[in-house]
N, C-alpha and C positions, 0 to 999 in steps of 0.2 A: 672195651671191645670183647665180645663173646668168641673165645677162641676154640671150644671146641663142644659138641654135643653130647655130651654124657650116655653111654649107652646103659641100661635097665636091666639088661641081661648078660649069663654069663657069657655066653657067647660071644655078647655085642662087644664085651670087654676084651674078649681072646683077639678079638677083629681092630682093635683098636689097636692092643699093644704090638700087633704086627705090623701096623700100618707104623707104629712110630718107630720102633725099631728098625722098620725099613727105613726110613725117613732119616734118623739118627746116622746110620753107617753111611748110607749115602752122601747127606751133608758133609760128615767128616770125610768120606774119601773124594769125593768128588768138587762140592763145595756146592751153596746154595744155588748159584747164577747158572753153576751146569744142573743142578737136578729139575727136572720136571715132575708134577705130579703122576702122567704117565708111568715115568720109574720108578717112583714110588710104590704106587698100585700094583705096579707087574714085580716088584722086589716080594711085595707084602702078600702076592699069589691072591688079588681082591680084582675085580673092576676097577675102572676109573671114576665110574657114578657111584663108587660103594664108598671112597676116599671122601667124596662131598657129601656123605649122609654125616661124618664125623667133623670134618673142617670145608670151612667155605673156602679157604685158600690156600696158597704153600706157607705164606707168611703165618698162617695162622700154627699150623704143627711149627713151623721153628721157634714161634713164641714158646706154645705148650713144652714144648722137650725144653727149652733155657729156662721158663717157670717151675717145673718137674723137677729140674735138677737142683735148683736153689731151695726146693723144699725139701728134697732126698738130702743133701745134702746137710742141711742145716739140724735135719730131726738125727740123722748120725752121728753127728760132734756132739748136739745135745746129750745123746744118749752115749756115746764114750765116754763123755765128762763129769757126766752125773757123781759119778764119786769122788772125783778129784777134792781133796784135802785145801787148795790155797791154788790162786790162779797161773801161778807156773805152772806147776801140774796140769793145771785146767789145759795152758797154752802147749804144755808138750803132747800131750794126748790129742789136744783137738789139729794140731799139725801132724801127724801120724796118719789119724783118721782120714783126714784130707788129701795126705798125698795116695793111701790107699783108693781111696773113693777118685782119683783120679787116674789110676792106674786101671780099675776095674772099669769105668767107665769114659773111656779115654776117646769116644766119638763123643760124648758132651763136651767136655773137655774142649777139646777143640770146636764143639759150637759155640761157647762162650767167646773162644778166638775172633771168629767169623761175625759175632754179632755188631760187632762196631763198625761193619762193611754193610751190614742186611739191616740191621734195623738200632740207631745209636741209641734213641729213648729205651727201649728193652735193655741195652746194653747197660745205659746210665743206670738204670730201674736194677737190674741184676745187683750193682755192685752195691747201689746207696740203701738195696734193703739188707743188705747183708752187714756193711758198715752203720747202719741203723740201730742192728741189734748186736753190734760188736760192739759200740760204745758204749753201753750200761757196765756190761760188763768189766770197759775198763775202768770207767768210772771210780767204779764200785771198789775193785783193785788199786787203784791212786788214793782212795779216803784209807785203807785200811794200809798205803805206805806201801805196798809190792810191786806198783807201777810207776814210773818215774812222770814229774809231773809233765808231760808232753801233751799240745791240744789233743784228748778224742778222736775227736773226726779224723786228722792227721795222722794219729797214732793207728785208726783202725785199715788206714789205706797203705801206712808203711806194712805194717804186720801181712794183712794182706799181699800185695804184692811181693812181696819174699817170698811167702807160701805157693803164687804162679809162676814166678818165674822159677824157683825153683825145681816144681813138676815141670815146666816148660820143658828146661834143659833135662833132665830124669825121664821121664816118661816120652814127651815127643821129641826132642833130638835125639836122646842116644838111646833108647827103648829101649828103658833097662826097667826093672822091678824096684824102687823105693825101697832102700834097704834100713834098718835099725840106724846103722851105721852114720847115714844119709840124715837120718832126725836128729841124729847125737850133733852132726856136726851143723846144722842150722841151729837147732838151737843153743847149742854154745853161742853163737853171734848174739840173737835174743837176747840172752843171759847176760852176758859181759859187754855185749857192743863192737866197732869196728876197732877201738884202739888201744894198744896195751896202754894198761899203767904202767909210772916209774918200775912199782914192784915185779912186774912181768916183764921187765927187758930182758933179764938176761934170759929167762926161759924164751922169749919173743927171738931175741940173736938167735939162740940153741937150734930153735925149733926153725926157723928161717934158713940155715947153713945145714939141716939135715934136709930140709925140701931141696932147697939147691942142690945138693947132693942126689937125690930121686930123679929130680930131673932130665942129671947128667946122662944116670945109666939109663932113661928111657928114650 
């Protein structure tokens, strides 16, 4: 489906990113079912016959903004990761990137939320092109011994959703900024997994009786 009209000019392009930006905030604060194109247009300071010179319908910018972001997104990681030495590296970097790029744009964000309401095939299509090109990668990291043998496909939806829900609760629950701190301690999980070993119990007790403790005074 042909989602949106390319404009030729600089202009047409200034007129576009307005329209979607408006579009973007709106969705996320409002949600798809309440925005109309009307609000759109009058968000984006355009006509309403100026919105259908770029898209034939609303469905069509929610596609483009969830298509945008899958590719903003993905040339990002690309390009943080680029120097990573061995695919840990690759994956600490490339969860960084992510929760930033989630933070910064935090009205996409939540349109990928909403897509599973508005349109599921986009929704499906978002995540399986991204789990697509996650599994080479892990692939490629399981032959060389750095990934544990776990299916791919599986493996790039576990990964994956750590990294949303994660920003979920960071960024849209408790609206806070994605701190170092925040990477350090996801991907400890990553690295080690949910369960201590033998060798980690007594540090596991330790460290267990001093949270309890945290707890108390809070």
């Amino acid at each position: 489906m042909h989602l949106v009209n390319k404009p030729k000019t600089a202009r047409g392009e200034e007129t576009l990113q307005r329209i979607c930006s408006a579009a973007e905030e709106l969705f996320a604060d409002r949600g798809y079912y309440n925005t109309q194109i009307g609000d759109i247009a009058r968000k984006a300071g355009v006509a309403t016959g100026t919105f259908y010179i770029y898209f034939p319908d609303k469905i069509s910018v929610f596609r483009y903004l969830l298509n945008e972001l899958g590719h903003q997104l993905r040339r990002e990681i690309r390009a943080a990761a680029a120097g990573t030495e061995n695919q840990q590296e690759a994956e600490y970097v490339g969860l960084r990137t992510f929760l930033s790029f989630a933070s910064k744009h935090i009205g996409l964000f939540k349109i990928i939320w909403q897509a599973q309401f508005v349109d599921m095939e986009a929704f499906k299509e978002y995540y399986e092109t991204f789990s697509a090109r996650y599994i080479s990668h892990i692939s490629d990291a399981q032959d060389r011994g750095e990934f544990a043998d776990i299916d791919p496909v599986y493996f790039s939806y576990i990964l994956m959703g750590i990294y949303n829900f994660v920003a979920l609760k960071c960024i849209v629950f408790d609206e806070k900024e994605p701190s170092e701190e925040l990477v350090q301690e996801v991907f400890k999980f990553i690295r080690n997994g949910a369960f201590a070993t033998s060798g980690d119990s007594a540090g596991a007790e330790n460290g267990g009786a001093e949270r309890k403790k945290d707890r108390r005074k809070n």
